[in-house]
DOPA-815109 format. One line per field, with one value per atom (N, C-alpha, C, CB): residue number from 1; residue in one letter; atom name; x, y, z. Coordinates in nm, 2 decimals, padded with zeros to 4 digits, m for minus. Each point is the difference from the previous one (the first is absolute). Glycine has a CB too. Layout:
<sites>
num: NUM:...
residu: a:...
atome: CA:...
px: X:...
py: Y:...
pz: Z:...
</sites>
This chain:
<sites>
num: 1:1:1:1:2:2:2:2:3:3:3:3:4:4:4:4:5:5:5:5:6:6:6:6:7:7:7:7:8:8:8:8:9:9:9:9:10:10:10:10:11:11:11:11:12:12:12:12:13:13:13:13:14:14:14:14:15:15:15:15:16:16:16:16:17:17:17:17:18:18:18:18:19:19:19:19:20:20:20:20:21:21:21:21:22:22:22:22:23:23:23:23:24:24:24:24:25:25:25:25:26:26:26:26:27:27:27:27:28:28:28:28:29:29:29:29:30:30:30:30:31:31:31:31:32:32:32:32:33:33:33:33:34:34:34:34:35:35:35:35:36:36:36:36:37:37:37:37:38:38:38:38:39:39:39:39:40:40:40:40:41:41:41:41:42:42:42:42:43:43:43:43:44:44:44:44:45:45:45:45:46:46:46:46:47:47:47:47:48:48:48:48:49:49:49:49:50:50:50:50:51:51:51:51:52:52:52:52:53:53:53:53:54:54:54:54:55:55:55:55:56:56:56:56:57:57:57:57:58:58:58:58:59:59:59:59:60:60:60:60:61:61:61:61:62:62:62:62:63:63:63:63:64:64:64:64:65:65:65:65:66:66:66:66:67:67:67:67:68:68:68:68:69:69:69:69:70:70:70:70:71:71:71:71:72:72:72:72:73:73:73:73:74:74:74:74:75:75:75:75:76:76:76:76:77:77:77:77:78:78:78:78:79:79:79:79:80:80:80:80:81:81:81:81:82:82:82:82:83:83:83:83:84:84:84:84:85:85:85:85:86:86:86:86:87:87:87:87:88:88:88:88:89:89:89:89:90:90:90:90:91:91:91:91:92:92:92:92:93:93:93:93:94:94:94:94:95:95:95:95:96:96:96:96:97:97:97:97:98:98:98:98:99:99:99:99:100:100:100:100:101:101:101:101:102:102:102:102:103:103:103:103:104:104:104:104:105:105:105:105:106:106:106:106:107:107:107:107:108:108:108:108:109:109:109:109:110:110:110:110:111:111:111:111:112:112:112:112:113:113:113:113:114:114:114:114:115:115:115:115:116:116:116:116:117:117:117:117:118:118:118:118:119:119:119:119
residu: x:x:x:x:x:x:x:x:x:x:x:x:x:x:x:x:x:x:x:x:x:x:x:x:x:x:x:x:x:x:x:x:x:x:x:x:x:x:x:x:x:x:x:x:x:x:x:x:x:x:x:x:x:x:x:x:x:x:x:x:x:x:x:x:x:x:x:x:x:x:x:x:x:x:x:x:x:x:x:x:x:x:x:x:x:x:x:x:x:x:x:x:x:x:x:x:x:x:x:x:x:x:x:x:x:x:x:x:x:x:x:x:x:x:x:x:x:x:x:x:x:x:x:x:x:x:x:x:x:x:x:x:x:x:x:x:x:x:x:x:x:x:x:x:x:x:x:x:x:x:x:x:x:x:x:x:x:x:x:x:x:x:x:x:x:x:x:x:x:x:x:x:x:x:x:x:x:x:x:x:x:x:x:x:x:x:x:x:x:x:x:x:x:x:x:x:x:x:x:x:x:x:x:x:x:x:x:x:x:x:x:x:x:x:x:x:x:x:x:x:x:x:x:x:x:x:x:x:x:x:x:x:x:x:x:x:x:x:x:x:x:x:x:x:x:x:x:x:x:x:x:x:x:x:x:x:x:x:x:x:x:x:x:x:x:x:x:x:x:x:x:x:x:x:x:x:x:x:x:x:x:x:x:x:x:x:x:x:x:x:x:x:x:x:x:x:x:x:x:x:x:x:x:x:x:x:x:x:x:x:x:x:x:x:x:x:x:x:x:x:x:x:x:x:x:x:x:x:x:x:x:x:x:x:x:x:x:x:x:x:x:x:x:x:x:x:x:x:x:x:x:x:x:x:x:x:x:x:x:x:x:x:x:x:x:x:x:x:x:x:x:x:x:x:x:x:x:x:x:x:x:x:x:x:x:x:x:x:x:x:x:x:x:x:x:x:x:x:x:x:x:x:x:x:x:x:x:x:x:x:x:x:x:x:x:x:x:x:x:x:x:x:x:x:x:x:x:x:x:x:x:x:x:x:x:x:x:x:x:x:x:x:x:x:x:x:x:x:x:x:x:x:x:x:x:x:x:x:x:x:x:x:x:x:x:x:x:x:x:x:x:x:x:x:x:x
atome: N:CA:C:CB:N:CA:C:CB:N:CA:C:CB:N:CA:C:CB:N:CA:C:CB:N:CA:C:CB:N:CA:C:CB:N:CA:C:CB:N:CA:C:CB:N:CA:C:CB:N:CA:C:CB:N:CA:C:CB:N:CA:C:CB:N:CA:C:CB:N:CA:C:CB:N:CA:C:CB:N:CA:C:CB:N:CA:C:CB:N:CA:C:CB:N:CA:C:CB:N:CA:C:CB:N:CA:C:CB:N:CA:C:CB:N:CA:C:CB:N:CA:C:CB:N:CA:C:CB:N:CA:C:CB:N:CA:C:CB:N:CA:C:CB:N:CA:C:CB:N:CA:C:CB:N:CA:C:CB:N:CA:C:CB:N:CA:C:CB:N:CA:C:CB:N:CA:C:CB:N:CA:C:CB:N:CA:C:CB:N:CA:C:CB:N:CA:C:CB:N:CA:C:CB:N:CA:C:CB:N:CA:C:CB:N:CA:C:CB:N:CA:C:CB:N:CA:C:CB:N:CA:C:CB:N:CA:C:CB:N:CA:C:CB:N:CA:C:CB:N:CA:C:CB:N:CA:C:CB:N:CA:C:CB:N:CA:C:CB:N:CA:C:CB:N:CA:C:CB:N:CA:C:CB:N:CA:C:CB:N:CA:C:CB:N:CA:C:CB:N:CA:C:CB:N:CA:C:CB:N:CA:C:CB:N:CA:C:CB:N:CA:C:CB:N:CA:C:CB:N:CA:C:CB:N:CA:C:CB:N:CA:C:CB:N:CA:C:CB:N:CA:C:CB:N:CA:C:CB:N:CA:C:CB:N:CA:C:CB:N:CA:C:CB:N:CA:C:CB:N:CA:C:CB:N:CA:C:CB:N:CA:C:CB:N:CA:C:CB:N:CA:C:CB:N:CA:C:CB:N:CA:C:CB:N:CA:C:CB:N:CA:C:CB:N:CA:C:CB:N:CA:C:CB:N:CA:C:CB:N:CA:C:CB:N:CA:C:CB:N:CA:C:CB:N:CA:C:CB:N:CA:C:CB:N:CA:C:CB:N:CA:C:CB:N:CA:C:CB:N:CA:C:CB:N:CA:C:CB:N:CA:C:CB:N:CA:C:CB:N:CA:C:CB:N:CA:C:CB:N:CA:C:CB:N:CA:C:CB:N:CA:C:CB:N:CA:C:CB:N:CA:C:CB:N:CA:C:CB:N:CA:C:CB:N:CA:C:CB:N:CA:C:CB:N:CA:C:CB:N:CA:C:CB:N:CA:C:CB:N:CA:C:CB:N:CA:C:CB:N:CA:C:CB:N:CA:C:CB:N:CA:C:CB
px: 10.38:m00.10:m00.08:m00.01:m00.08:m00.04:00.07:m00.04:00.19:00.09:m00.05:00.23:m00.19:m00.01:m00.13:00.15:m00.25:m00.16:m00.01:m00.19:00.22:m00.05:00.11:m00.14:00.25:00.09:m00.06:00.21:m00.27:m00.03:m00.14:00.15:m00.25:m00.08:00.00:00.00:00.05:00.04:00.07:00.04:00.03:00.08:m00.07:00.14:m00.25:m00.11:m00.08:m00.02:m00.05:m00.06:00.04:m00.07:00.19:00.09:m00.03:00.27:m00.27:00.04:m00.07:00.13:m00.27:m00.11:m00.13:00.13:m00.09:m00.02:00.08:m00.04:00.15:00.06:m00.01:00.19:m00.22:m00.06:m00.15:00.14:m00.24:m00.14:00.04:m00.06:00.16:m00.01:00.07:m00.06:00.09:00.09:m00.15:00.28:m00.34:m00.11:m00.09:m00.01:m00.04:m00.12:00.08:m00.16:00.30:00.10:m00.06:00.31:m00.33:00.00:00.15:m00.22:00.32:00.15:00.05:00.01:m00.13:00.06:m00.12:00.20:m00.23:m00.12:00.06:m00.06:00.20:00.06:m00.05:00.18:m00.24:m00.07:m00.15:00.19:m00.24:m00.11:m00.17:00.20:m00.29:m00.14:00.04:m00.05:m00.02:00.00:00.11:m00.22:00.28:00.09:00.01:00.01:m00.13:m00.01:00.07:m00.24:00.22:00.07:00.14:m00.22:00.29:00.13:00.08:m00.03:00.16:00.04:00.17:m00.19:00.21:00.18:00.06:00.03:m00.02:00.08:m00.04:00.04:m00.15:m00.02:00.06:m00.17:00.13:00.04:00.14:m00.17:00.26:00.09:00.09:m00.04:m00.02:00.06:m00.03:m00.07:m00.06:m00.03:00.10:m00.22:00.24:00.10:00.11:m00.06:00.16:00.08:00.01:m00.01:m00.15:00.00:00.06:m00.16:00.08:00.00:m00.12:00.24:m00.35:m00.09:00.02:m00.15:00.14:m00.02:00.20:m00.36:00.44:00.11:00.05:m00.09:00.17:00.05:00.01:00.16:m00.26:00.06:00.07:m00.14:00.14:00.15:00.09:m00.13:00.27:00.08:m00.06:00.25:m00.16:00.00:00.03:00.13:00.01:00.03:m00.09:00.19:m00.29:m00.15:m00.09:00.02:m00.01:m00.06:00.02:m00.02:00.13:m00.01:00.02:00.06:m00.09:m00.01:m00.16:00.21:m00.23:m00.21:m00.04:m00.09:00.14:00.00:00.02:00.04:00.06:00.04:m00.06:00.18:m00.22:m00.12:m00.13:00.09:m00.15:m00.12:00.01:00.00:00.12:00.06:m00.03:00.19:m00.15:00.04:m00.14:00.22:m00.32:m00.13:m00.06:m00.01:m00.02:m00.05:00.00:00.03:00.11:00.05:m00.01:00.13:m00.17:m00.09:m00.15:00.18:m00.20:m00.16:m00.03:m00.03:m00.08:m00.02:m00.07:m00.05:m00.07:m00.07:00.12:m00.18:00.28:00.10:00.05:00.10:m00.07:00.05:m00.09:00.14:m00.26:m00.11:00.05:m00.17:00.24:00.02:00.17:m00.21:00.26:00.13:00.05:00.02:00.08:00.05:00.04:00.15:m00.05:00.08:m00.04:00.21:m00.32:m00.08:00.07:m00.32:00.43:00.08:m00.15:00.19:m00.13:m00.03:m00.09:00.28:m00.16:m00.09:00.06:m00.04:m00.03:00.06:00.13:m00.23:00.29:00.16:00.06:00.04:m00.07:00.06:00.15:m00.24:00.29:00.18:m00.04:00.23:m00.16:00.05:00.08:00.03:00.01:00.11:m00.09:00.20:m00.30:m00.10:m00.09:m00.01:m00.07:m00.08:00.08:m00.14:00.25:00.10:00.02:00.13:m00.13:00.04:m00.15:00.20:m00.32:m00.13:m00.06:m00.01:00.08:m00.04:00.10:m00.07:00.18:00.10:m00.04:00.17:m00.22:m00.05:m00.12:00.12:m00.19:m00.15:00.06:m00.21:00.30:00.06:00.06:00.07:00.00:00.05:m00.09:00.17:m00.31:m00.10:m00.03:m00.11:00.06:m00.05:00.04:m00.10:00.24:00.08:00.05:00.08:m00.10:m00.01:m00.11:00.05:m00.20:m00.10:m00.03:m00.04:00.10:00.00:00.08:m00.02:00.16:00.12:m00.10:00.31:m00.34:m00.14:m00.05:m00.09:00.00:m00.12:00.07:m00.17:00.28:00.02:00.08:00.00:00.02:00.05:m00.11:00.20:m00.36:m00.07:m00.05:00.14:m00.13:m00.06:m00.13:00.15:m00.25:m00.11:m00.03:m00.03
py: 09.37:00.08:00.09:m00.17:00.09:00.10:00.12:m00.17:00.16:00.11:00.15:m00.23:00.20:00.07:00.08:m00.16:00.04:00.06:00.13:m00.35:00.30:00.06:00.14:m00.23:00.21:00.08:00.15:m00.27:00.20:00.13:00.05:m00.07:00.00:00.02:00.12:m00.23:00.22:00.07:00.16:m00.27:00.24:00.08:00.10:m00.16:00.08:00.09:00.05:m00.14:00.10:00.05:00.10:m00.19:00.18:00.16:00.11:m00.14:00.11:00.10:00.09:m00.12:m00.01:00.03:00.11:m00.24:00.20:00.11:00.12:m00.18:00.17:00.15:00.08:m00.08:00.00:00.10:00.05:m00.12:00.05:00.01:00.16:m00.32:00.27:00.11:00.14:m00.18:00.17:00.13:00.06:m00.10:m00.02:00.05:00.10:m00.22:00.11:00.13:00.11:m00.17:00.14:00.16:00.10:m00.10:00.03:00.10:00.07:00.04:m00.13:00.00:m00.07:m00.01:m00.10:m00.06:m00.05:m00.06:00.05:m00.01:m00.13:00.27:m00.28:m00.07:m00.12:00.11:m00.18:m00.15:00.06:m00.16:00.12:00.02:m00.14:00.23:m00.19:m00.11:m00.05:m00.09:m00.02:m00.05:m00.07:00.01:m00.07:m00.02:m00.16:00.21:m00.25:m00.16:00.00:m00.08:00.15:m00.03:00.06:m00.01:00.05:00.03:m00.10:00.16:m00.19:m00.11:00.02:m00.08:m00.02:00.00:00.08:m00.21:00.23:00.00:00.19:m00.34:00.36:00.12:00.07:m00.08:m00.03:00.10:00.03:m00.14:00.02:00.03:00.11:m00.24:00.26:00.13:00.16:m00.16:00.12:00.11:00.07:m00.11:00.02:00.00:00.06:m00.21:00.14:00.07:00.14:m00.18:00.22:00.16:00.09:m00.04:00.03:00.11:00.07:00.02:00.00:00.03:00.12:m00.24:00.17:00.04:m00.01:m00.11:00.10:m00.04:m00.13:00.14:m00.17:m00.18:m00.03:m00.02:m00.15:m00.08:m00.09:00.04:m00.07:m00.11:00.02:m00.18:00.15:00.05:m00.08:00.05:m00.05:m00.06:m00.22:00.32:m00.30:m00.14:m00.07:00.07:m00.02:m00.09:00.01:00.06:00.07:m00.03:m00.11:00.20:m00.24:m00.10:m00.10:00.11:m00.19:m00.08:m00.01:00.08:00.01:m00.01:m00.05:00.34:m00.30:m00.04:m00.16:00.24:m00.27:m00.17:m00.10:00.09:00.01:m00.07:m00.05:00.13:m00.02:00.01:m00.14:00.28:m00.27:m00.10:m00.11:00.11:m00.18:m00.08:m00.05:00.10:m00.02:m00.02:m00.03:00.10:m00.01:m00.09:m00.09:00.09:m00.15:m00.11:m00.14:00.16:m00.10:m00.14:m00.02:00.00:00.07:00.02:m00.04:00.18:m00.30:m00.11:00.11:m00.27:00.35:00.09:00.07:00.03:m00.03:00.09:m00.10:00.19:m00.32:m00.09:m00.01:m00.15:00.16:00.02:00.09:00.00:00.15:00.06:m00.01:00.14:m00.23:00.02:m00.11:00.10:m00.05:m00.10:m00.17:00.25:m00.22:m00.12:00.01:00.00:m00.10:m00.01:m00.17:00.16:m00.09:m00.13:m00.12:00.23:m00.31:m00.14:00.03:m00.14:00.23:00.00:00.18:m00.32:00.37:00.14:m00.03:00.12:m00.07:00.02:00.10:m00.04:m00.04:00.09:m00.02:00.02:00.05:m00.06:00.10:m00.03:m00.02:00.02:00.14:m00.26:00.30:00.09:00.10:m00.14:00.12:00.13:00.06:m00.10:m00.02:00.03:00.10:m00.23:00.16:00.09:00.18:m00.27:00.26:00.10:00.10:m00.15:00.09:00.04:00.08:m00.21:00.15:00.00:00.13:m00.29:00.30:00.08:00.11:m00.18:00.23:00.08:00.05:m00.08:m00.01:00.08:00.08:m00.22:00.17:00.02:00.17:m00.31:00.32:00.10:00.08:m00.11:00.06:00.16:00.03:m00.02:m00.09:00.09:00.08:m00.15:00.08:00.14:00.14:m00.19:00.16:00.12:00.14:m00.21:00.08:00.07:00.08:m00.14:00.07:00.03:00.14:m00.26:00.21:00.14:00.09:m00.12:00.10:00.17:00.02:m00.02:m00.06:00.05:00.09:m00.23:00.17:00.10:00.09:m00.15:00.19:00.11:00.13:m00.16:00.12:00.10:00.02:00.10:m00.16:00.00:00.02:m00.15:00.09:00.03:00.04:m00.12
pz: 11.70:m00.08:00.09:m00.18:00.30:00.13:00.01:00.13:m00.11:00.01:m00.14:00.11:m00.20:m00.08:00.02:m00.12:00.10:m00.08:00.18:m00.21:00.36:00.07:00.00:00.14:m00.17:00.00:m00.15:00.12:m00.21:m00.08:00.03:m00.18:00.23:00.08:00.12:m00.08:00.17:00.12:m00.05:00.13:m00.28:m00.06:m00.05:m00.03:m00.06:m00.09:00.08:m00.19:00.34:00.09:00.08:m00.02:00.07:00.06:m00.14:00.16:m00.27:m00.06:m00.05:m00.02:m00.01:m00.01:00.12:m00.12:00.23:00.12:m00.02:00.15:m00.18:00.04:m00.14:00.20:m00.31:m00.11:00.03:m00.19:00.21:00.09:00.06:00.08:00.02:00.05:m00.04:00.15:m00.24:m00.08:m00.03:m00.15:00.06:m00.11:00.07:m00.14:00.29:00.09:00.05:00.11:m00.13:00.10:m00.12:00.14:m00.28:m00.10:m00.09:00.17:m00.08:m00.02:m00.14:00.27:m00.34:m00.07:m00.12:00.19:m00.29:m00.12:m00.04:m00.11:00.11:m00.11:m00.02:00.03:00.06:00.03:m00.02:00.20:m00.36:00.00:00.01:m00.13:00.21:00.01:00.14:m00.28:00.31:00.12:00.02:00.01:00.14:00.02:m00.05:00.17:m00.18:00.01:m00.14:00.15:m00.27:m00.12:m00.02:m00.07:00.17:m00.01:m00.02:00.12:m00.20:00.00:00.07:m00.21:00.24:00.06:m00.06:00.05:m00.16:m00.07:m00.04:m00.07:00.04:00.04:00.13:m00.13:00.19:00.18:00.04:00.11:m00.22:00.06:m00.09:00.14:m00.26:m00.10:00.08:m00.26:00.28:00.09:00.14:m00.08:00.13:00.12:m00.09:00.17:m00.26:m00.07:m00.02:m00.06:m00.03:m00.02:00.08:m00.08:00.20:00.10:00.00:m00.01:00.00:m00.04:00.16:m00.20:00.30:00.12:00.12:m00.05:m00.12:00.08:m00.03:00.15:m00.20:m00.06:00.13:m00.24:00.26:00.11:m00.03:00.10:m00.26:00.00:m00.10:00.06:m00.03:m00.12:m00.15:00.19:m00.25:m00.14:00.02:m00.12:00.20:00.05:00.09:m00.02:00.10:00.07:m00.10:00.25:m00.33:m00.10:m00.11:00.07:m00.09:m00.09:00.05:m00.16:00.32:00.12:m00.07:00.24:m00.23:00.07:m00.21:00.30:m00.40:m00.09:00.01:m00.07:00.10:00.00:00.07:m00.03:00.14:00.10:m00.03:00.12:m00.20:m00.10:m00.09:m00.02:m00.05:m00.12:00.05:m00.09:00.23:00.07:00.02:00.08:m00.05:00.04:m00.08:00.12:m00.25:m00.14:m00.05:m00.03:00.06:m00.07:00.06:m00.07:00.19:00.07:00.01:00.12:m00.16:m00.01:m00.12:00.15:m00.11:m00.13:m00.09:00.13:m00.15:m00.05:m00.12:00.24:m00.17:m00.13:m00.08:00.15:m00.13:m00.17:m00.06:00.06:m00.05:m00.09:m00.14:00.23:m00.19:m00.11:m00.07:00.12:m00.03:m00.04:m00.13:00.27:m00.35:m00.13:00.07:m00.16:00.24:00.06:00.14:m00.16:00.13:00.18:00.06:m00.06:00.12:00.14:00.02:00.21:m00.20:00.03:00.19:m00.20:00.32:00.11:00.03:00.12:m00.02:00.05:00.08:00.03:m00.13:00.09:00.12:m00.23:00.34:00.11:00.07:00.03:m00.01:00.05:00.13:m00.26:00.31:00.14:00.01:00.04:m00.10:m00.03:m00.03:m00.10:00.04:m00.03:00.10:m00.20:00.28:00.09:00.12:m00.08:00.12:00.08:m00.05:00.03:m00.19:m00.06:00.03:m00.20:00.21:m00.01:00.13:m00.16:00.26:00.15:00.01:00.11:m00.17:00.03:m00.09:00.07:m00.16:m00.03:00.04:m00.13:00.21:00.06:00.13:m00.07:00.12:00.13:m00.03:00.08:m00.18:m00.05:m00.05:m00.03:m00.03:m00.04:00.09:m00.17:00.28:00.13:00.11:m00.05:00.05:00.06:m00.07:00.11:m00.26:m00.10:00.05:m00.20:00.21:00.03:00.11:m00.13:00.27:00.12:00.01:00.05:m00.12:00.01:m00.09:00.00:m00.12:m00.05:00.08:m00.20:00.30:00.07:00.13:m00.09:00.09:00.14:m00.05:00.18:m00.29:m00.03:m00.02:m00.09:00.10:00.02:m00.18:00.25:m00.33:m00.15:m00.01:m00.06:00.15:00.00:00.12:m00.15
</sites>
């Protein structure tokens, strides 16, 4: 579960900076209020757009979506609202791998935008 929760973490935080910094370039509105209330899941539609240029296709896009999923779903705070709340948080092995491997992939997403001069 470490895997996961730091893996979307690290994920929401890269993305989170390089929209920050669109917004002061003035390059990008689309992420509106302070950054602290941005959510993953925002950040990572944003990337999609292209506001300033897409940094992830559609397929990391629907990685960073599952990642999100993945994170929710272990986080005791979310069976609160859910119909069929599991007995404990279900984490497999197979995911966290899947989780780490997707952060690994936004940030070289992000890295390859940044050096291409976007901002």
């Amino acid at each position: 579960m470490t895997v996961m929760v730091l893996s979307a973490a690290i994920s929401e935080c890269a993305l989170a900076i390089v929209a920050r910094r669109a917004q002061v370039a003035s390059k990008s509105n689309a992420l509106q209020g302070e950054p602290k209330k941005w959510t993953f899941e925002q950040l990572y539609k944003w990337a999609k757009k292209g506001a300033v240029g897409p940094i992830i296709d559609d397929t990391l896009g629907r990685r960073c979506q599952e990642l999100n999923l993945h994170r929710q779903r272990i986080h005791g705070g979310r069976f609160l609202g859910q119909q069929n709340v599991p007995q404990l948080a279900d984490a497999r092995p197979d995911e966290a791998r899947e989780s780490r491997e997707t952060m690994e992939k936004l940030l070289r997403a992000i890295l390859d935008w940044d050096s291409k001069g976007a901002l």
